[in-house]
C-alpha positions, 0 to 999 in steps of 0.5 A: 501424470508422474506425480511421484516425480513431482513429490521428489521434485517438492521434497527439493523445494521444501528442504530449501525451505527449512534450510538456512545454509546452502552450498553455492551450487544450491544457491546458483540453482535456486537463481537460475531455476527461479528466473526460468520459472518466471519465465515460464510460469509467472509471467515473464514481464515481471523480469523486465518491471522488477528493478531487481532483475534490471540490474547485472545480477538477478537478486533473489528474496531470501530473509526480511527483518526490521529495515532490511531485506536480505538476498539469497547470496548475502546481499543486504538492502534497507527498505524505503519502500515497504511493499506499497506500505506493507512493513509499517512495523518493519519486516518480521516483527518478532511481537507479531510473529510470536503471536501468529506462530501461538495461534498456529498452535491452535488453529490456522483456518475456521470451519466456516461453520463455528463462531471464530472468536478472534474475528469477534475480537477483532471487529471489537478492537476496530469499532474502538481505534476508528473514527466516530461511530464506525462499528460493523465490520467485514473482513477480507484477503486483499485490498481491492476484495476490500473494495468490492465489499464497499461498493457492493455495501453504498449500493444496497445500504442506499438503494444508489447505482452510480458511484463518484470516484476521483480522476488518478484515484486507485482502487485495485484491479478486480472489476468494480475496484477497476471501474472506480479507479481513475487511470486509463492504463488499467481500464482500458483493456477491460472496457466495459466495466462497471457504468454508472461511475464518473470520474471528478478531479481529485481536490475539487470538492465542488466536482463532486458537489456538481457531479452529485447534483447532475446525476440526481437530475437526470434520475441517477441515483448516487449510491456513494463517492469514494476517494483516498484521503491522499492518493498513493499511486497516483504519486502521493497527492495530498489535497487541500487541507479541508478537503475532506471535510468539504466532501463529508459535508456535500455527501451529508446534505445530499445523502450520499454515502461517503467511501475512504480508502485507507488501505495506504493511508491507514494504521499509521501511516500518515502520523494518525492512525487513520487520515481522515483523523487530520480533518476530524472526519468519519466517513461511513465505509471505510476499506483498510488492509496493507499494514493491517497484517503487520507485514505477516499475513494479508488481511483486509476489510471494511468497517461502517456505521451501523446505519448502513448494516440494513436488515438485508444483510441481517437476515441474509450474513452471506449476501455481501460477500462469502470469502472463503479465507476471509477473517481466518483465526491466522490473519486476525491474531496478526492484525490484534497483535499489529494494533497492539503494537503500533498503540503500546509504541505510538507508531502513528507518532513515530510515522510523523516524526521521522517522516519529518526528517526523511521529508527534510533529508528528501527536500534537501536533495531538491535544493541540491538537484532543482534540474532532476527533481520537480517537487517533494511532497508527502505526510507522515512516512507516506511520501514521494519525489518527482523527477523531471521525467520518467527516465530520471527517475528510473535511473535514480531509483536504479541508481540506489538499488545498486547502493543496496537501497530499494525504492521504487515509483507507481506501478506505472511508472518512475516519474515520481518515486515513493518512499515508504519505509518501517515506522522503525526506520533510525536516524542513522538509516535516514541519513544513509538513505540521503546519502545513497540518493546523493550519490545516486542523483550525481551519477544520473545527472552526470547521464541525464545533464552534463553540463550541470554535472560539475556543480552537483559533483561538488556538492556531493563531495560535501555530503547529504546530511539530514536538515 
């Protein structure tokens, strides 16, 4: 192998990266070679999904901060997305970066053989912010890892094997987060998967409750049911209100144990710190992760109640899980001086509010466009809009990429397409966002619906202000 050409070939690369100035042939390269390589070595699927690479002009990630993500050749664009609820405290934020650039001073990884004080630390400060008596952590890299480790803990906390998860609910994609996921697109491919799952309508706590009770009847023993307190890529399906309280209250009295998926919902999102918190519920595994990171670097996990820490896993630490990079000193200074942040600047409350006047912003769109969108719908800064279809709502959400806003719709599709930005998002930045889409929805109704196109031209000659 010529492994001299390849060290030249990285010397390149690794001068990109410690450079900030690039002539306009470097930046021309950097495009062509990176839509090649995608190609090549990626997949080039991913050219086709990312509306990024729909557009005329192929846009390549160069620097984030605060709100906005900037391109390669200059472009900037106000994120309204915030990578599935990634950037809850913005791109780059300087407190967290600070933090993680002092640790790296220190130590990046662990030994795997030491104690790691900040993983102490750190489950300390989350046994503290969660609900109830939550006390027992374990970390991890990704959120379906997160997952894992909670089925994995229902089953042998419990001596269960069957596990109730919610129809649309979404989980991740490794093999057990697959088998409790609810959307046959994933699943499909990779039949058969984990078998001791049924699916229940999301909302319909006496599903559950009869789901539950089945199973037990025929010997089916059920280790735990497990749903997200709102569902995110199921289109941001907010249940009843009582819900959960309904479905804490089925698993107490049928000794079930109860799984919230937080990784969206949680650290503040929502307009409280966790979702469950709205209905004063705790449950007894609860997966976090996304924003965990403070939008630096990817940390996840899962924290219990002592009770469901057997002697098993006592006397076995590595029975549950082993992940090698799993609660490293790096991720767990980010996630210590995320909480940190989002406590000393109520980030929960910024979510709530400003969620409110993007939900106004959004809402008044549909009075506007009643022919193009369906419903508008969502809590804190965790919300959506529903189109009349997928196409239409493709289009709109193309519409604001060429007006320098990103959003985007599940990852399925774009019938419904999700709004989550930074918790520092400005009123000055939410009214731009409604003024993008105005101009956005005009020029897809005006492809979509013709005949209406008049009637949402004028109204978009007055303007899309914030209610």
């Amino acid at each position: 192998m010529a492994y001299e050409k390849v060290s030249k070939e990285l010397a390149r690369i690794i001068g990109y990266i410690k450079s900030d100035d690039y002539s306009e042939a470097v930046k021309k390269t950097i495009v062509s070679e990176t839509l090649r390589n995608f190609e090549t070595y990626v997949n080039p699927g991913r050219l086709k999904y990312r509306k990024a690479i729909s557009t005329d002009c192929a846009v390549i990630e160069h620097k984030d901060y605060g709100n906005y993500i900037e391109g390669l050749n200059g472009e900037k664009f106000i994120d309204c997305f915030g990578g599935f609820g990634i950037y809850t405290i913005g791109h780059r934020n300087p407190e967290v970066v600070d933090v993680v650039r002092s640790q790296l001073n220190h130590q990046a990884l662990h030994s795997q053989e030491l104690l790691d004080p900040l993983r102490g630390y750190l489950a300390k400060t989350m046994s503290e912010i969660t609900p109830g008596n939550l006390q027992k952590c374990f970390f991890t890299n990704g959120g379906a890892e997160a997952v894992e480790m909670a089925l994995k803990l229902a089953r042998i906390a419990t001596g269960g094997s069957y596990f109730i998860s919610m129809v649309n609910g979404f989980h991740g994609k490794s093999m057990g987060a697959l088998s409790v996921t609810g959307k046959a697109n994933y699943r499909t491919p990779y039949r058969s998967m984990v078998q001791q799952v049924e699916h229940v309508t999301f909302g319909d706590a006496e599903g559950i409750d009869k789901a539950i009770r089945e199973q037990h009847a025929v010997d089916g023993k059920v280790a735990a049911v497990i749903l997200e307190p709102i569902q995110g890529e199921a289109g941001v399906i907010v249940p009843p209100e009582g819900y959960l309280r309904e479905v804490r209250k089925i698993c107490t009295k049928r000794k079930v144990a109860l799984i919230f998926d937080e990784i969206q919902t949680g650290m503040g999102r929502t307009g409280h710190f966790w979702r469950c918190q709205a209905e004063d519920v705790t449950p007894d595994i609860m997966t976090f992760g996304k924003a965990f990171g403070g939008g630096i670097v990817p940390i996840t996990g899962i924290i219990c109640r002592p009770s469901m820490w057997v002697n098993e896993l006592v006397e076995n630490p590595l029975l549950l899980g082993s992940p090698t990079f799993g609660g490293n000193p790096l991720c767990c200074s980010a996630a210590l001086a995320t909480i940190k942040y989002m406590i000393d600047n109520d980030i929960p409350g910024q979510c709530r509010e400003k969620g409110e006047k993007l939900k106004a912003g959004l809402q008044s769109l549909k009075e506007r466009f009643p022919a193009l969108i369906k419903d508008v719908r969502g809590v804190g800064l965790m919300l959506a809009m529903e189109f009349i279809s997928d196409e239409v709502g493709y289009d709109v959400s193309k519409g604001m990429f060429s007006r320098r806003v990103i959003t985007a719709g599940t990852l399925l599709n774009a019938k419904t397409v999700r709004f989550e930005p930074a918790a520092l998002i400005t009123d000055e930045i939410i009214t731009a966002i409604i003024n993008v889409m105005a101009e956005a929805l005009t020029e897809t109704q005006r492809r979509f619906l013709p005949e209406q196109s008049a009637e949402g031209e004028s109204d978009s000659e007055q303007g899309a202000s914030v209610k």
